[in-house]
MARLODO-500995 format. One record per residue (C-alpha): x, y, z; residue number from 1; residue in three letters. Coordinates in nm, 4 decimals, decimal comma, padded with zeros to 6 digits. Each point is the difference from the previous one (the first is absolute). Example, Ala and Ser with C-alpha at 12.3 -4.5 7.8 and 13.67 -1.06 7.14 Angstrom:
u | v | w | resi | resn
01,2300 | -00,4500 | 00,7800 | 1 | Ala
00,1370 | 00,3440 | -00,0660 | 2 | Ser
//
This chain:
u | v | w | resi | resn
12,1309 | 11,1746 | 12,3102 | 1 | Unk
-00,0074 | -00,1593 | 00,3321 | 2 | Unk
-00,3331 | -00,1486 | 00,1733 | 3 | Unk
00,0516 | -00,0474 | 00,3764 | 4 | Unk
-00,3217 | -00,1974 | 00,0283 | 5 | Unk
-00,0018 | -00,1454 | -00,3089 | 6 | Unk
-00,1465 | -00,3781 | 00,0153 | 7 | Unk
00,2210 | -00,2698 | -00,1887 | 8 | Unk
-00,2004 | -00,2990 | -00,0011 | 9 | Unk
-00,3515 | -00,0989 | 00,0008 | 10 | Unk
-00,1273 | -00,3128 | 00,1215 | 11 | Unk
-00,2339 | -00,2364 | -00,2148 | 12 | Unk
-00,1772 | -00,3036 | 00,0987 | 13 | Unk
00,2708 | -00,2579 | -00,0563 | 14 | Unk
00,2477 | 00,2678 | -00,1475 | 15 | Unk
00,1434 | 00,2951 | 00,0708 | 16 | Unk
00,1067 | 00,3192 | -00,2727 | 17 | Unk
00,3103 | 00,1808 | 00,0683 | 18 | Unk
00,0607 | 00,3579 | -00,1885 | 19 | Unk
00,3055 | 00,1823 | -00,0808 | 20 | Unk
-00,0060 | 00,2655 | -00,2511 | 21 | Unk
-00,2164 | -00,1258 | -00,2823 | 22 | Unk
-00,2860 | -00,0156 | 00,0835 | 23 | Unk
-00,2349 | -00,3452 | -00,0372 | 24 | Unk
-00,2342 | 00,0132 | -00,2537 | 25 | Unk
-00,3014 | -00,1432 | 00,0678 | 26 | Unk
-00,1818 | -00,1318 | -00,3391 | 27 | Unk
-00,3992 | 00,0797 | -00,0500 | 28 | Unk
-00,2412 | -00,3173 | -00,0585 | 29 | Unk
-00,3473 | 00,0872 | -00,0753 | 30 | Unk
-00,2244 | -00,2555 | -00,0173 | 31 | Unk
-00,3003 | 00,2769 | -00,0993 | 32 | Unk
-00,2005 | 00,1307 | -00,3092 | 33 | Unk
00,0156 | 00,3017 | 00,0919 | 34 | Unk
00,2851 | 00,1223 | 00,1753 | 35 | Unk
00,0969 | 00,3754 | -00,1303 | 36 | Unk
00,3345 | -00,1197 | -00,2554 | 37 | Unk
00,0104 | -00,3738 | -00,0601 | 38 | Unk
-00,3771 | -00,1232 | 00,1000 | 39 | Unk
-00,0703 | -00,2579 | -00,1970 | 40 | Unk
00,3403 | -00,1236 | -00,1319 | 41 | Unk
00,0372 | -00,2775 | 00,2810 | 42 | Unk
-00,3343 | -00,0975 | 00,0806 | 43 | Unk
00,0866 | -00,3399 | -00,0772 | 44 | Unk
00,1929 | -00,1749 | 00,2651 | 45 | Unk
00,2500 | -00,1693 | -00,2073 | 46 | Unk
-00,0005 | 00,3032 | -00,1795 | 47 | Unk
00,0724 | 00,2004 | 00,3433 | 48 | Unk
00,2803 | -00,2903 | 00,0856 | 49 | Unk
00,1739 | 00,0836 | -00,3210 | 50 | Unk
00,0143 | 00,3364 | 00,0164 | 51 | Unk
00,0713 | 00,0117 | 00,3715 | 52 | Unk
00,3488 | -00,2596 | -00,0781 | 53 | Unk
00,0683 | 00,2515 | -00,2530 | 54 | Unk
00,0039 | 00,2381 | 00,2798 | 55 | Unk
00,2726 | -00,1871 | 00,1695 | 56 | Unk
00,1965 | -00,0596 | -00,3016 | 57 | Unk
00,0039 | 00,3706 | -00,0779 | 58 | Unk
00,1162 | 00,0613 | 00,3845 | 59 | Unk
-00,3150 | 00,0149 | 00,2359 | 60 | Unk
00,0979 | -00,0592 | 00,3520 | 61 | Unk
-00,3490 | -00,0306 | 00,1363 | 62 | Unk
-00,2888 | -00,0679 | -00,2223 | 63 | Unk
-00,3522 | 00,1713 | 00,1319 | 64 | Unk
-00,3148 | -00,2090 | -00,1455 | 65 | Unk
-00,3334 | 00,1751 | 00,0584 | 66 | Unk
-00,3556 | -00,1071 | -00,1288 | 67 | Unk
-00,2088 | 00,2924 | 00,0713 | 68 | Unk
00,1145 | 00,3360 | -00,1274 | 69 | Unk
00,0232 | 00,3039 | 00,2247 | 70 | Unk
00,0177 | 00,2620 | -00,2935 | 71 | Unk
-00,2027 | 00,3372 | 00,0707 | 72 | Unk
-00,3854 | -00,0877 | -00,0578 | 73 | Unk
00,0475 | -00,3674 | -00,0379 | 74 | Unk
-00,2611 | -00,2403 | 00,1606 | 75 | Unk
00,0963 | -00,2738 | 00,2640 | 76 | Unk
-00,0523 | -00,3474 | -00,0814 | 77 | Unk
-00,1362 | -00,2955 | 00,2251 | 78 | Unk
00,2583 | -00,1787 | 00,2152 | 79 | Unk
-00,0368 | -00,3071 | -00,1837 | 80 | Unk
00,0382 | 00,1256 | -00,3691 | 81 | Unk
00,3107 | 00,1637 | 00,1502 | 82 | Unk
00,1676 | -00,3460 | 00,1413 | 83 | Unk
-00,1451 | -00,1215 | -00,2977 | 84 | Unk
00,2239 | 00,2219 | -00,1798 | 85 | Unk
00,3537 | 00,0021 | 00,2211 | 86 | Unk
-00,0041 | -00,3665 | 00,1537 | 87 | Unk
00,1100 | -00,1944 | -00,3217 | 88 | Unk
00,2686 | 00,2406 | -00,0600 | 89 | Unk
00,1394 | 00,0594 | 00,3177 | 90 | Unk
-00,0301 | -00,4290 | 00,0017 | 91 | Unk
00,1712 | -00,0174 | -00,2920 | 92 | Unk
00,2787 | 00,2743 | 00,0242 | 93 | Unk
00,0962 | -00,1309 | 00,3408 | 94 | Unk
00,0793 | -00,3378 | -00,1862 | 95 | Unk
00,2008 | 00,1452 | -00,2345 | 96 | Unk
00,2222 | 00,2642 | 00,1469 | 97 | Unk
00,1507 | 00,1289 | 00,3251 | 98 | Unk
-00,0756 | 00,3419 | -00,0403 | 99 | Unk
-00,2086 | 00,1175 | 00,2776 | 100 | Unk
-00,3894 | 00,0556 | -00,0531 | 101 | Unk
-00,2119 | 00,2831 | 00,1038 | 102 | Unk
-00,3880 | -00,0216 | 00,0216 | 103 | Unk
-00,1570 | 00,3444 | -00,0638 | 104 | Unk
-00,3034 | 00,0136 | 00,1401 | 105 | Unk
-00,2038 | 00,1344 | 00,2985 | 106 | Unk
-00,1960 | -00,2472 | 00,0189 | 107 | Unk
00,1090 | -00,2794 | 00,3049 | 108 | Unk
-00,1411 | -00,3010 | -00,0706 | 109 | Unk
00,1991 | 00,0736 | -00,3627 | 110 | Unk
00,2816 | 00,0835 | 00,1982 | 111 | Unk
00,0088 | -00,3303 | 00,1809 | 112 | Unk
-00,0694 | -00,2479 | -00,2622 | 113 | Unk
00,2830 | 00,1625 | -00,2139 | 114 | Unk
00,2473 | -00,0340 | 00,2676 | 115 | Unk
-00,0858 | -00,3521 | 00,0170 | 116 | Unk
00,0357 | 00,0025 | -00,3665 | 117 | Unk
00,3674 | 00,1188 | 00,0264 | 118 | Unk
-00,0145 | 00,3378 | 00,0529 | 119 | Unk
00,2290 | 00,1699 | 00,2306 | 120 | Unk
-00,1144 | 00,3610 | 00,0151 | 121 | Unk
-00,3235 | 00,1374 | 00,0543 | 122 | Unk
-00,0055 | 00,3155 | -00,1669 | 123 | Unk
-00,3425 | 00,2104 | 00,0917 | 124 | Unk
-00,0862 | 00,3812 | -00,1304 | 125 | Unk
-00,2437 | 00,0546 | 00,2650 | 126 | Unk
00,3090 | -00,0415 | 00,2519 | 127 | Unk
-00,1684 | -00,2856 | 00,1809 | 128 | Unk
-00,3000 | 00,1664 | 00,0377 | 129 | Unk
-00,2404 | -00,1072 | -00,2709 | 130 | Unk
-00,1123 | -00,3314 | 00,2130 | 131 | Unk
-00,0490 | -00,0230 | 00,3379 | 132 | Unk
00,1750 | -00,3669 | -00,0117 | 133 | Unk
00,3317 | 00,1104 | -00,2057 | 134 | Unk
00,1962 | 00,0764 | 00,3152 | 135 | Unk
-00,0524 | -00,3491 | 00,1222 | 136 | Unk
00,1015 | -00,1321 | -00,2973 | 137 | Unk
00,2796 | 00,2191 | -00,0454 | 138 | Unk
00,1029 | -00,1529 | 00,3557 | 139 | Unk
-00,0513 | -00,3594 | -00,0249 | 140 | Unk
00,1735 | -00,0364 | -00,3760 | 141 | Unk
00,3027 | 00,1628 | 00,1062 | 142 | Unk
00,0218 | 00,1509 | -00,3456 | 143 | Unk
00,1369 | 00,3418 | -00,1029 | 144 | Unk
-00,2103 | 00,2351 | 00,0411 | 145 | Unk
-00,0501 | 00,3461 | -00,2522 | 146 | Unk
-00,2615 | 00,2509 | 00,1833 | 147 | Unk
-00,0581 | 00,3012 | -00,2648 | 148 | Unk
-00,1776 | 00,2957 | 00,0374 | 149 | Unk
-00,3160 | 00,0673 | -00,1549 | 150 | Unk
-00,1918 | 00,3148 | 00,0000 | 151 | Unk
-00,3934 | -00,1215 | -00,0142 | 152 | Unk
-00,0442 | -00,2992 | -00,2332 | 153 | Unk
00,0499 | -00,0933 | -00,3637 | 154 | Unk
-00,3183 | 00,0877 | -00,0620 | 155 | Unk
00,0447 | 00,3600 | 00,1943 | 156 | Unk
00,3999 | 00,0763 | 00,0340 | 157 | Unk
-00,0231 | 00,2026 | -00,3268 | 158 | Unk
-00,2679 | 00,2104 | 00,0752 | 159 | Unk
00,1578 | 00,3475 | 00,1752 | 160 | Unk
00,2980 | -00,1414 | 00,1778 | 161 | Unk
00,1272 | 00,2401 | 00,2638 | 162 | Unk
00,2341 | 00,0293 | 00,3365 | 163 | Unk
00,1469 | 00,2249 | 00,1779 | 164 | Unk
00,3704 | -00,0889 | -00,0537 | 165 | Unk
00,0027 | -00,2706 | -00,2080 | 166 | Unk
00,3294 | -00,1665 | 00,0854 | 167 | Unk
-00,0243 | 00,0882 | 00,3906 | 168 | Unk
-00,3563 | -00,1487 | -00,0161 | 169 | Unk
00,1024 | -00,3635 | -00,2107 | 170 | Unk
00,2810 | -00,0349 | 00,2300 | 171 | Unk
-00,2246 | 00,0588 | 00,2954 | 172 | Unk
-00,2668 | -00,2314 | -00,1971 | 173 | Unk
00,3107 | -00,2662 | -00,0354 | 174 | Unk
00,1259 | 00,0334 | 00,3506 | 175 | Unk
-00,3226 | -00,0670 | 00,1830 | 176 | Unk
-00,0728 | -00,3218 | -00,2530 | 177 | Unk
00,3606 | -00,1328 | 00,1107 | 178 | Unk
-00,1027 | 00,0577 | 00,3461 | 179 | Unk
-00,2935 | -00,1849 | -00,0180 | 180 | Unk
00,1231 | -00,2913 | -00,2153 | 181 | Unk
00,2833 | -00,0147 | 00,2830 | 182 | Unk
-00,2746 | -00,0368 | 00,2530 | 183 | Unk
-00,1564 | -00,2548 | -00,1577 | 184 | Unk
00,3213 | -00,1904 | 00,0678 | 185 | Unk
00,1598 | 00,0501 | -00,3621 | 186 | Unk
00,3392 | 00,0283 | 00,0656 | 187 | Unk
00,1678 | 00,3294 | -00,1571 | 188 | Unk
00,2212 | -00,1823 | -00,2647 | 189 | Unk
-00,2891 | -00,1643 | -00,1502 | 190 | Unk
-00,1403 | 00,3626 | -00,0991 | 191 | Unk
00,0394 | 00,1959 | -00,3022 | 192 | Unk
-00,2101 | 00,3369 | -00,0542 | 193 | Unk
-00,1007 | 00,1465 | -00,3073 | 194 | Unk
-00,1322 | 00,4099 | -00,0208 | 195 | Unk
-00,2539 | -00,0918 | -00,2871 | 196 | Unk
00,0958 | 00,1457 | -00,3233 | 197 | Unk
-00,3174 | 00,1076 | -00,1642 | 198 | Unk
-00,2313 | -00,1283 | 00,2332 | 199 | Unk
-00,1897 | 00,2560 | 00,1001 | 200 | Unk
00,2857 | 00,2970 | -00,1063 | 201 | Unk
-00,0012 | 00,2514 | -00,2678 | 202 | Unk
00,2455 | 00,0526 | -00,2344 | 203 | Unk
00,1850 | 00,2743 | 00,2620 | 204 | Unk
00,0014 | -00,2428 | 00,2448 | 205 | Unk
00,1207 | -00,3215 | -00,1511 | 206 | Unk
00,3063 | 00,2243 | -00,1040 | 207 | Unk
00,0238 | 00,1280 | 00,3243 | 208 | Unk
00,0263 | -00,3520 | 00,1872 | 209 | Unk
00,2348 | -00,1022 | -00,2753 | 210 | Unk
00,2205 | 00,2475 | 00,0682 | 211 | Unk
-00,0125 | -00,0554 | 00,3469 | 212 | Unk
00,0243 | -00,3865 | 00,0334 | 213 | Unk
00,3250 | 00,0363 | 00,1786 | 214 | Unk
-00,1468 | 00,1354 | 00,3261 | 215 | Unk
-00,1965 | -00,3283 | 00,0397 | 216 | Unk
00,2892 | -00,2132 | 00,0777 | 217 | Unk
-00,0970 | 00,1900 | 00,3425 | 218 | Unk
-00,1933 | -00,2472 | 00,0537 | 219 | Unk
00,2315 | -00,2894 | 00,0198 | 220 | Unk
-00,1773 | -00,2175 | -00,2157 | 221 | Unk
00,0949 | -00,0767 | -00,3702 | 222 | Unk
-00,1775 | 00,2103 | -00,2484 | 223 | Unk
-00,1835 | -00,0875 | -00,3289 | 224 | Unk
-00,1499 | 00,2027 | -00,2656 | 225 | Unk
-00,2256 | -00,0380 | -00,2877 | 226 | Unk
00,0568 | 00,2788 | -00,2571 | 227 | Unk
-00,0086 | -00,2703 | -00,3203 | 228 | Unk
-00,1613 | 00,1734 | -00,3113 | 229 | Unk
-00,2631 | 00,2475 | 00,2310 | 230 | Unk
-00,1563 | 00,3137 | -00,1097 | 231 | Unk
00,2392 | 00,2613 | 00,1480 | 232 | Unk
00,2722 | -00,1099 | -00,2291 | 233 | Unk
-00,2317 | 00,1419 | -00,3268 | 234 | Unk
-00,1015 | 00,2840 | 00,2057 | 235 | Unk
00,3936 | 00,1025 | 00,0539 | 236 | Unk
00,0328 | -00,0641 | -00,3927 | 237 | Unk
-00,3169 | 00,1979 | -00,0784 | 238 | Unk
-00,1105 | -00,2918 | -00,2514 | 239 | Unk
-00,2748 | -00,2306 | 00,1366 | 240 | Unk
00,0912 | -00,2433 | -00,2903 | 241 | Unk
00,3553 | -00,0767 | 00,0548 | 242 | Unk
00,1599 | -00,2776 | 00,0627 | 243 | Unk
00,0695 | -00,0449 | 00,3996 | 244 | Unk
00,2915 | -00,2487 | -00,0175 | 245 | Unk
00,2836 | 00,1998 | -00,0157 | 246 | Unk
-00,1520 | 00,2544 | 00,2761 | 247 | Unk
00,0001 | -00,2926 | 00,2096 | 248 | Unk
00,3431 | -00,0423 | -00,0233 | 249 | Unk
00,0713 | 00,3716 | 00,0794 | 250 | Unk
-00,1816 | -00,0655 | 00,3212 | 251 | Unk
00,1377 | -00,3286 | 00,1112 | 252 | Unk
00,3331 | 00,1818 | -00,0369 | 253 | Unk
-00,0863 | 00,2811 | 00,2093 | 254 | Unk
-00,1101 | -00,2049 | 00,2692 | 255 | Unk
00,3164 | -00,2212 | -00,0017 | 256 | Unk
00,1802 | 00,2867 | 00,0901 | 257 | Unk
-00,2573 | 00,0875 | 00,3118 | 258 | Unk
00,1045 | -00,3953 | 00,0853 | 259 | Unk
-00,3464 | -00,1051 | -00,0846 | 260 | Unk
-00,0373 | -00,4390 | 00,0882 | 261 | Unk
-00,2190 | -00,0814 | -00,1754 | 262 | Unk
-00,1477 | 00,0984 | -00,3979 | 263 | Unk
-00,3282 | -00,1147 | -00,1276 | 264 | Unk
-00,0172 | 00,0042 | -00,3938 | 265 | Unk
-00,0884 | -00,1639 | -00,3198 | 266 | Unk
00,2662 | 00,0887 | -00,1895 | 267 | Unk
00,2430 | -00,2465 | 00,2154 | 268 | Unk
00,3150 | 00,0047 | -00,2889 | 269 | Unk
-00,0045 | 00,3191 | -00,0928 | 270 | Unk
00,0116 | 00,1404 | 00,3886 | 271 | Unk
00,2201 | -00,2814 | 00,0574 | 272 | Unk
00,2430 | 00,0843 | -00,2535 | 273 | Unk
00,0050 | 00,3921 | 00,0667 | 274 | Unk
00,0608 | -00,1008 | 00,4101 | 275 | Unk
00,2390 | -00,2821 | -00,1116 | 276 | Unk
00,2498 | 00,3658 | -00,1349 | 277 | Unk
-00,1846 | 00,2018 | 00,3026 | 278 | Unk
00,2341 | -00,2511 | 00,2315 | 279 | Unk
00,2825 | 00,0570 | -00,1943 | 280 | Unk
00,0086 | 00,3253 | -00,0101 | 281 | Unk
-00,1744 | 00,1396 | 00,3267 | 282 | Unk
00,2737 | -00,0041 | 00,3026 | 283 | Unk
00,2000 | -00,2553 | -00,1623 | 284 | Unk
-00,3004 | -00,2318 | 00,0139 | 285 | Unk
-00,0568 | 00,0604 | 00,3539 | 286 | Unk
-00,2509 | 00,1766 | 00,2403 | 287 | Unk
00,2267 | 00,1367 | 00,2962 | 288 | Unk
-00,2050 | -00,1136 | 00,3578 | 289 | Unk
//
């Protein structure tokens, strides 16, 4: 396939990620109780450190540690409980390896005191929205930025999701946070967009935007998406129970071939192994441009 527009590089903080046809996978950190598949299992934050240098054993190119959880219905939590959360890890992984950091959050004073923690990318699913004081922040740190698109709020987004065209109106959505990030003064390279998977989309529409992920490199910014273990996968398979791993795979591999940046997942060997052959195989390992 060839992507005229397709962005090859994204600029971090101190760093800067550059793609070719496997996609970098970024690895999932929660810091939570309650986040909707593995709240709870790296509360602690040596427990989090372990399991995120794990992460970059099995292959994680980016590792993504959030402290508040932004699963449908889930409550927010005080600013300081969340630093109180992320800080020490983000400390503590920046020590110990040289794979970038994102901070998920929306909140900016969060934001900031993770980048001075080490973080290099702010990564923020109410696309820079959320807090009035996030854009300056975004600014000053000079960090990546990720602006997703939400529909309504974690507490909402699930309630009777609708649009009009759903892939003309997240790209419109994703265009017009671009625009205003860029007149902020955040230079274009430093952006990455994100169309929301499951926040605030039915079943329909997630598959939709997945399908369509390739029309976003439109945009000229490099693309991420967060499929990892959601509910549309056991709605395709008609079984609410099973297991979501190996659905996650499926997808990562169909979005390698739309030239997709950027994948966020738990699973970080298992994708990594299945887009390790994906290269291999796929245009003799290469995306044409």
């Amino acid at each position: 396939m060839t992507y005229t527009t397709r962005s090859d590089s994204w600029t971090l903080r101190t760093k800067c990620l550059s793609f070719d046809a496997r996609p970098v996978i970024m690895g999932i950190v929660n810091v939570t109780p309650d986040s909707f598949s593995d709240g709870g299992k790296f509360y602690d934050s040596q427990a989090a450190v372990d399991h995120a240098l794990q992460l970059v054993a099995d292959g994680a190119g980016i590792l993504d540690v959030g402290g508040e959880s932004t699963r449908p219905y889930s409550n927010p939590v005080t600013t300081e409980e969340e630093l109180a959360r992320v800080i020490p890890v983000i400390q503590r992984l920046a020590d110990l390896t040289e794979v970038p950091i994102s901070i998920d959050t929306s909140k900016a004073e969060v934001a900031r005191q993770a980048v001075a923690a080490g973080a290099e990318i702010i990564n923020d699913v109410t696309g820079l929205e959320g807090d009035p004081q996030m854009l300056d922040v975004a600014r000053e740190s000079n960090a990546g930025i990720c602006a997703m698109h939400m529909q309504g709020t974690p507490q909402t987004m699930q309630d009777d999701p609708s649009y009009d065209n759903v892939v003309q109106d997240i790209t419109g959505y994703l265009q017009s946070r671009r625009e205003a990030l860029l007149a902020s003064g955040i230079h274009q390279d430093r952006i990455c967009l994100d169309p929301g998977i499951g926040f605030g989309k039915t079943h329909a529409h997630n598959l939709e935007l997945l399908k369509s992920c390739d029309r976003f490199h439109a945009l000229g910014c490099p693309i991420l998406v967060g499929h990892s273990r959601k509910g549309f996968i056991a709605h395709v398979m008609d079984d609410r129970e099973c297991e979501r791993m190996s659905g996650t795979v499926g997808v990562a591999l169909g979005l390698a071939t739309q030239g997709v940046q950027v994948l966020r997942v738990h699973d970080v060997a298992e994708v990594r192994r299945a887009l390790v052959l994906f290269e291999q195989t796929f245009v003799d390992g290469k995306l044409s441009r």
